[in-house]
N, C-alpha and C positions, 0 to 999 in steps of 0.2 A: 133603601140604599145600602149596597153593602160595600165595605171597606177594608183593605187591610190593617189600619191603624186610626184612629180617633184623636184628634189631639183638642182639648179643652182650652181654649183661651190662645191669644196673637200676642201676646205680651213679649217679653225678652226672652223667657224660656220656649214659649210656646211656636214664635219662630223660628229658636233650632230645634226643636224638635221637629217641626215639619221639614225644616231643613233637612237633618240628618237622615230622616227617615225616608225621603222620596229621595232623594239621591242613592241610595242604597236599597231601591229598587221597588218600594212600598206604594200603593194608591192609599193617599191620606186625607181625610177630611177635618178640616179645622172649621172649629166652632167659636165663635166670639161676638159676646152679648151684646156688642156695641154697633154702632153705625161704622161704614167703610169709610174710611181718609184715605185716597189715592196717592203715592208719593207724585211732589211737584206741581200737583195737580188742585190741593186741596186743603192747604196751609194757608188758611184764609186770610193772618194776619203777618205771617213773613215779613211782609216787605211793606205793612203801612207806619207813619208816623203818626207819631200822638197826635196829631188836627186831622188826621184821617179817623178818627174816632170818637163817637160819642163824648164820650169823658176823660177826653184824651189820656188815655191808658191809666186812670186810677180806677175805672170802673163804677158799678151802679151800686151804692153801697145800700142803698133798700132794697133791689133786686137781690143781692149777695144776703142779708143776711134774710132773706124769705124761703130762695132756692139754694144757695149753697153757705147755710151757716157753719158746716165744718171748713169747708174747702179754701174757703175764705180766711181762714187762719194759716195757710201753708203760705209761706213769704213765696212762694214760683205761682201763684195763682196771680193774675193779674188781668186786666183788662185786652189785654194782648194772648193771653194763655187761657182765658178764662174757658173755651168752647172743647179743650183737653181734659178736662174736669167734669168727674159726673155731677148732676143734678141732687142733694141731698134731700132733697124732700120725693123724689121718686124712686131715691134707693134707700131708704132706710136702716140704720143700726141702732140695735140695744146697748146700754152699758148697765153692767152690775152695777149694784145699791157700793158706792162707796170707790169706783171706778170712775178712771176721767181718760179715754182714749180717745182720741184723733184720726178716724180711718179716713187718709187720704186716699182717693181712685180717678182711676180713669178708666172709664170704659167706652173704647173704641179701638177698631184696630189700629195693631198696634199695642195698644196700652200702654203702661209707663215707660214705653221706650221711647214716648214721645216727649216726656215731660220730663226722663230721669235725672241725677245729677253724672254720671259717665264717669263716677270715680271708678277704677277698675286696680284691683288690690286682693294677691293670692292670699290665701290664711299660707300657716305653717304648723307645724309637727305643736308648737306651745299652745296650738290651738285647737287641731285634730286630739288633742293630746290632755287637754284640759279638764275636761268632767274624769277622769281617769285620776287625772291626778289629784284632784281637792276632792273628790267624792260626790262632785254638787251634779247630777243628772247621770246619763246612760252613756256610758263610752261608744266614742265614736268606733265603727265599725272600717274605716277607713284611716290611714296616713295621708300625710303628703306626697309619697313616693306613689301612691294610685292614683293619684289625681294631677299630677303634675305635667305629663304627656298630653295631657284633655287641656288644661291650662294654656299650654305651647298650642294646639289645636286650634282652641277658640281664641288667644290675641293674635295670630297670625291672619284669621276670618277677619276682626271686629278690626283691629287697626288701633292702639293703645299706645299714646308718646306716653314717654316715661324717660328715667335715669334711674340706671342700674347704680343701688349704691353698695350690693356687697351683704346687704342685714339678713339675718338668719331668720329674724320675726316678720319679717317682711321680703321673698325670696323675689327675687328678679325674676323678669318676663322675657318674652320677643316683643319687643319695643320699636315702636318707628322714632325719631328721632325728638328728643324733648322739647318742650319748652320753656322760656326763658324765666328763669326769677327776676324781680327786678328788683330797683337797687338796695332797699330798706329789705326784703327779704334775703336777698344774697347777706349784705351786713350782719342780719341776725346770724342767718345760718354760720355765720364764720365765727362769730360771737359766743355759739351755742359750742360749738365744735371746740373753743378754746375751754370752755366753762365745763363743760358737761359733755367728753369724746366720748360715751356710749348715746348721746342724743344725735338723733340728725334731724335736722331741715331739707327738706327734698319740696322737688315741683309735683303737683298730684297729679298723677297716672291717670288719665282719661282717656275716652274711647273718641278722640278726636282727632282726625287722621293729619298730620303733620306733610307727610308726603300722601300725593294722590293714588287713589287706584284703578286707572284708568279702564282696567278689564272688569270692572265691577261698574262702571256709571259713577264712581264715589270722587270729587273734587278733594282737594286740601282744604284744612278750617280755613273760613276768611275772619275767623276775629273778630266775629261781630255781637258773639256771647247774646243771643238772640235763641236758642239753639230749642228750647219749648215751644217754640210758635209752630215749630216744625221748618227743616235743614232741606230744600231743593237739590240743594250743592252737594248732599248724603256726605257730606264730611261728618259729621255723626252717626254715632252707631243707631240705629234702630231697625225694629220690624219693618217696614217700608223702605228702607236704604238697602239692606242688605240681603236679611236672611229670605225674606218673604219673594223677592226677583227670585233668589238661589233656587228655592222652590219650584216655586211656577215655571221656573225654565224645563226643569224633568217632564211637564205635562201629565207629572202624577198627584198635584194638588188638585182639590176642591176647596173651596172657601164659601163660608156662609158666614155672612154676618147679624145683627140684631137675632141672636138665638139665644137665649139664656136658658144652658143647662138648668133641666130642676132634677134625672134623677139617674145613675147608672145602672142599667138592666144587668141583673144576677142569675147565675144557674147554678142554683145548689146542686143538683147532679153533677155534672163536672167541675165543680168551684172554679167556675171562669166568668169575667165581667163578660155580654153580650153583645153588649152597645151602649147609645143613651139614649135621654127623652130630651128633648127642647123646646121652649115657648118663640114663636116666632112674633117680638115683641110689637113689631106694627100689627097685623092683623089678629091675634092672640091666637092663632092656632097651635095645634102641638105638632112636632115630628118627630122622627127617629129615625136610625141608623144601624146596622149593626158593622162587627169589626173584628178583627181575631188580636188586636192588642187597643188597650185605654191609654192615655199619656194626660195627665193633667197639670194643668199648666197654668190656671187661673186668676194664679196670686196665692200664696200660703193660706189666706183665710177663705177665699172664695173656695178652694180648692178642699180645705177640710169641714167648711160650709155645706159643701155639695157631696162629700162623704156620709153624714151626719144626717141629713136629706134622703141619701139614699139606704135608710134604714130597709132590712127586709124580716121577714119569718125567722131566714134562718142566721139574720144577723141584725138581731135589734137594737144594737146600740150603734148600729151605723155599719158602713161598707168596713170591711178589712179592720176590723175591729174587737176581735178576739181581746187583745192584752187589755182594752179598757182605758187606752190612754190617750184616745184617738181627738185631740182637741185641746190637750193639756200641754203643758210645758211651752207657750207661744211666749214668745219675745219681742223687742223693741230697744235699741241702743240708748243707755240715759243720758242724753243729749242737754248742753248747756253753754251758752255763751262765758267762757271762764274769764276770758281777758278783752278788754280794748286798751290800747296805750295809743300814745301822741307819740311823734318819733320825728325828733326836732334835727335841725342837721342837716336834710336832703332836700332843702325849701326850693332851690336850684334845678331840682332833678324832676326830670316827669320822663313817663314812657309813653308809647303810642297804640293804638290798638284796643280791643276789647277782648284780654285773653280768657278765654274760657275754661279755666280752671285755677283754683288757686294752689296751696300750699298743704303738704301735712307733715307731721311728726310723730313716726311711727310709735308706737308702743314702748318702754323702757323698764315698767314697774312688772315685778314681779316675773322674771324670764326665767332665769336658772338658778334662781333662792328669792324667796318669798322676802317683801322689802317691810314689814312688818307694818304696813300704813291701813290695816283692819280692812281689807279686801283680798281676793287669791286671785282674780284676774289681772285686767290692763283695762287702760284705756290707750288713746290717740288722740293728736289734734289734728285738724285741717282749718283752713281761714285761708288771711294772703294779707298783703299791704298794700291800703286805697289810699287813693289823693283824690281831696275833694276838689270838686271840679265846680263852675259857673252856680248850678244847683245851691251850693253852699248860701247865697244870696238869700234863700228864701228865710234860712235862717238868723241872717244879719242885718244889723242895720244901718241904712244907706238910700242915699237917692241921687238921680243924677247921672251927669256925664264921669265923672270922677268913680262914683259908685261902682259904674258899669264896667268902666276900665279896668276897675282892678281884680273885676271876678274874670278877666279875661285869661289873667295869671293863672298858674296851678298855684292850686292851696296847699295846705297842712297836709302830711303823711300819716296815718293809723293804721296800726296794724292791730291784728283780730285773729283771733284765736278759741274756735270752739272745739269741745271734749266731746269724743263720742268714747262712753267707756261701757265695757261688756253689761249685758244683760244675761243673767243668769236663769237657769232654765229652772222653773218654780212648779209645780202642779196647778198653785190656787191660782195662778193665772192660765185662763184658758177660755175657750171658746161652746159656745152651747146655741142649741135651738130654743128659742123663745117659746116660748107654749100658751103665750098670747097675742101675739101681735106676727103678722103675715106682709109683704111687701107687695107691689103693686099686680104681681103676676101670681099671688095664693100662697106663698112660697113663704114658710115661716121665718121671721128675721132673725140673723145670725147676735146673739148676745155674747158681749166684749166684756170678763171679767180682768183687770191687770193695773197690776200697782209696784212700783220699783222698792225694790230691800235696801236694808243698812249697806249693803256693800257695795251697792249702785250711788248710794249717797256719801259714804267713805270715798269712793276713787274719785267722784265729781268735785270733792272738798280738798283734795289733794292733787285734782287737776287744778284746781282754782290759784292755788299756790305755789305749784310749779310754773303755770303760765306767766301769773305776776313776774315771777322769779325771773324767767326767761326774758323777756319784755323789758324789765330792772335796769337787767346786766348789761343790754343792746343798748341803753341811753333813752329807753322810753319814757314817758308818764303815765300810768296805769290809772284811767279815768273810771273803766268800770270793770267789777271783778263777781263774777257770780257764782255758787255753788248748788243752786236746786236744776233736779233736772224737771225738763219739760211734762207735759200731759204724755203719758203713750201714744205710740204712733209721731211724736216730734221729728224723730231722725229719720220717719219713711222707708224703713227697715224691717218692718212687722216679718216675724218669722214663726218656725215652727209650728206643733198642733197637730203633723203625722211624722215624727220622729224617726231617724233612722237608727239602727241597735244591732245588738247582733243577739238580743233574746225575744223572739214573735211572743215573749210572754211579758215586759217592760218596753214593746218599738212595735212600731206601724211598717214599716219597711227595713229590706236587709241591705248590705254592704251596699248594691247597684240601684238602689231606688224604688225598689219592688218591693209592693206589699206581700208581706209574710202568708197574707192569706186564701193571694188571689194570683197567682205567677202571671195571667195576662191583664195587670194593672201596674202601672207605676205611675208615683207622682215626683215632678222634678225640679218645681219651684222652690218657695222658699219655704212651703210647709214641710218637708224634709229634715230642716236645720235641727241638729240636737245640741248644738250651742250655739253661743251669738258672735265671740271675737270681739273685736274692738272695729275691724274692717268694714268699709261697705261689701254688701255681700253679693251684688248680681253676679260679679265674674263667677263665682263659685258654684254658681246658681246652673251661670250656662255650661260650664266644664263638667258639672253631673249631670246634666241634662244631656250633652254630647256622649258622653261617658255609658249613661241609659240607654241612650239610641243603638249605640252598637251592640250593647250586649244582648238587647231585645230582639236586634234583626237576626243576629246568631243562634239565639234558641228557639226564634220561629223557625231560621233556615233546618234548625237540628232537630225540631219537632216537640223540642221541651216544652212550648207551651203552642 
């Protein structure tokens, strides 16, 4: 089979990159190791209620911890979501002696665009800008002002409510129209805004479409915050809603699914990738492809996984790997529940709906002078403010007609506040091939070394106390307050491992996503990242990835590569 373009993996990158590149004129084959989910068609659990299910949606917890002992710790895994989540005993991972990481996946089409959280949040220049200024890793090869058009781009495609507030660390988008705080968050925010007018409280920017778009099949969110089970209504951004129709509409997609890459065909004569190899996981046969451009899209780890795999003669430490760093520097945001408070006052108030997104608070430490709290990044919050509902019962005590009445009432308001603060780009954390141990299809498993620094645990100890702090001042009661971050992989963020640089002698790729040593391979995902930010990072993910598509079809068309 031969192709003009190859794209590795259906995930959020992977379907605009088939996107981008069959629209502009390319016959593209996309590979994706998992089983096909049709949209509309094959959301199995959409629309059942907990007595429609075994275990009525808490799930089979001897099953869970047999077949998915990792998966099983991600709070979005559920008896409802659970068939979006791989199988951990048929995919296997190593962790280094003294490592404790959490690699959540999903493999099928699709991929986490099924299960994501839909925060969608631009970096800026403080971020782009970052390892440059503290010294900590490889300047990015990139500003804001290059990626910003690509940004306008891809929220215009995905469909992102939001509220422009004006912040320079946080740069506004093309926004459909936001969504509502409610009232204990609106009160903070006004609270914060008095206390503290360099902080803001905003609604979080999700890929959930507020207005419908009715030339795309995509409805308006219905509020049902259900949105992993898989969205019929494509009021959610994903592979199936959006980009993957885009595709297949040009008639110059191919799709395969159950193929898992094991290896990228090299030609040392012309140092150009080839093609690839694939296992076709029902039947275990192999196939292959060839292509006149690579795009990998896999996932960060899968995708330097499969670099690192595709060791050759003339490149034994892995594909595009000349500088030797191909695997190093991966990341993971140090993630931690910093605040819950009681927030007495609004016992009156209740909203209605199940909105699906909560709240965040951009970044504030360290912007344009270091705040001298023993860390040179930032962090963020996001959270929201819940009222417990009937549920509450299970924890109180009571019986009765009286009993019953009263949980009929909205309960108590908390609000909640978790720190996602920067991850710093480290060498000893990194990724390697196992040299003992092989996963079901021969393919030696990926081992996970990564452990968070003093300065991940300085900003998580100084989110802990600004949260309080904040929460205080609003008239809360601060019940629980924590400062350790999570096991790796917690914030589902996993990044880095083919670094972008601007020296092919310290970076695996240059400004546009291209390996330094292969001009018809690029990788777009999150293996890319040469810093972490405090942001969730997909939107960034897919604006280089649009960003790649163009530049790649331009020096096909010019004959550059």
């Amino acid at each position: 089979m031969e192709f003009d373009a190859i794209v590795v993996g259906s995930g959020i990158t992977g379907g605009w990159a088939a996107k981008e590149l069959t629209e502009k004129g390319l016959r593209v084959l996309m590979l994706e190791r998992g089983r096909e989910i049709r949209h509309q068609q094959d959301y199995e659990t959409e629309t059942k209620a907990p007595w429609d299910l075994p275990f009525r949606g808490q799930g089979d917890t001897e099953m869970y911890r047999r077949e998915h002992p990792v998966q099983m710790l991600n709070r979005h895994f559920t008896e409802w979501s659970e068939n979006h989540f791989v199988n951990d005993r048929e995919n296997p991972y190593s962790t280094a002696a003294g490592s404790d990481f959490n690699w959540f996946r999903s493999y099928q089409l699709g991929g986490r665009s099924l299960t994501w959280g839909r925060q969608c949040y631009r970096w800026s220049d403080y971020d782009f800008g970052a390892n440059k200024r503290d010294g900590i890793g490889t300047d990015w090869p990139i500003r804001y002002a290059d990626l910003a058009p690509w940004y306008d781009h891809v929220e215009r495609f995905v469909g992102v409510s939001g509220a422009r507030e004006g912040l320079a660390q946080l740069p506004d988008g093309e926004f459909q129209p936001a969504m509502q705080l409610n009232v204990v968050e609106q009160a903070l925010r006004e609270r914060i805004a008095e206390r503290w007018p360099e902080r803001c409280l905003t609604i979080g920017r999700t890929a959930n479409l507020t207005e419908a778009k009715p030339e795309e099949g995509r409805a308006a969110c219905q509020n049902r915050n259900i949105c992993n089970r898989g969205c019929s209504f494509g009021a959610y951004f994903s592979t199936q809603s959006s980009t993957l129709p885009a595709a297949q509409k040009t008639g110059r997609l191919t799709l395969i699914t159950d193929a898992a890459v094991e290896k990228i065909d090299y030609d040392p004569v012309s140092s150009r990738v080839t093609g690839v190899r694939w296992i076709d996981t029902r039947t275990k046969t192999r196939r292959s492809a060839t292509a006149r451009l690579v795009f990998l899209n896999a996932g960060a780890f899968n995708s330097v996984h499969l670099l690192l795999n595709s060791a050759n003669e003339a490149m034994p430490r892995g594909l595009a790997n000349s500088s030797g760093v191909l695997g190093t520097h991966i990341m993971d945001h140090a993630n931690t529940l910093s605040a819950i408070a009681i927030m007495p006052g609004f016992e009156n108030r209740t909203s209605f709906g199940n909105r699906p997104t909560g709240i965040v608070i951009p970044r504030f430490r360290n912007l344009d002078r270091l705040d001298g709290k023993g860390f040179t990044r930032g962090y963020s919050f996001q959270g929201g403010a819940l009222q417990s509902a009937w549920t509450r019962g299970k924890r109180e005590a009571g019986i009765g007609a009286d009993f019953k009445a009263r949980l009929r009432a909205p309960g108590m308001w908390r609000m909640v506040l978790v720190a996602f603060a920067e991850s710093l780009p480290r060498a000893s954390n990194r990724l390697t091939l196992s040299r003992t141990k092989v996963d079901a299809n021969g393919i030696p498993q990926l081992e996970i070394a990564f452990s968070h620094g003093d300065q991940e645990r300085a900003a998580l100890a100084d989110a802990k106390a600004e949260a309080s702090a904040m929460l205080t001042a609003a008239g809360g009661q601060v019940i629980v307050a924590l400062d350790q971050p999570g096991a790796g992989g917690t914030a589902i963020h996993e990044m880095g491992g083919a670094r972008m640089g601007w020296d092919p002698r310290t970076s695996v790729l240059n400004r546009m996503s291209q390996a330094h040593d292969i001009a018809n391979l690029f990788v777009t995902d999150g293996a890319q990242m040469s810093s972490s930010a405090c942001q969730n990072p997909s939107l960034t993910y897919m604006a280089l990835t649009a960003r790649a598509c163009d530049t790649a079809v331009s020096m096909l068309r010019d004959g550059v590569i």
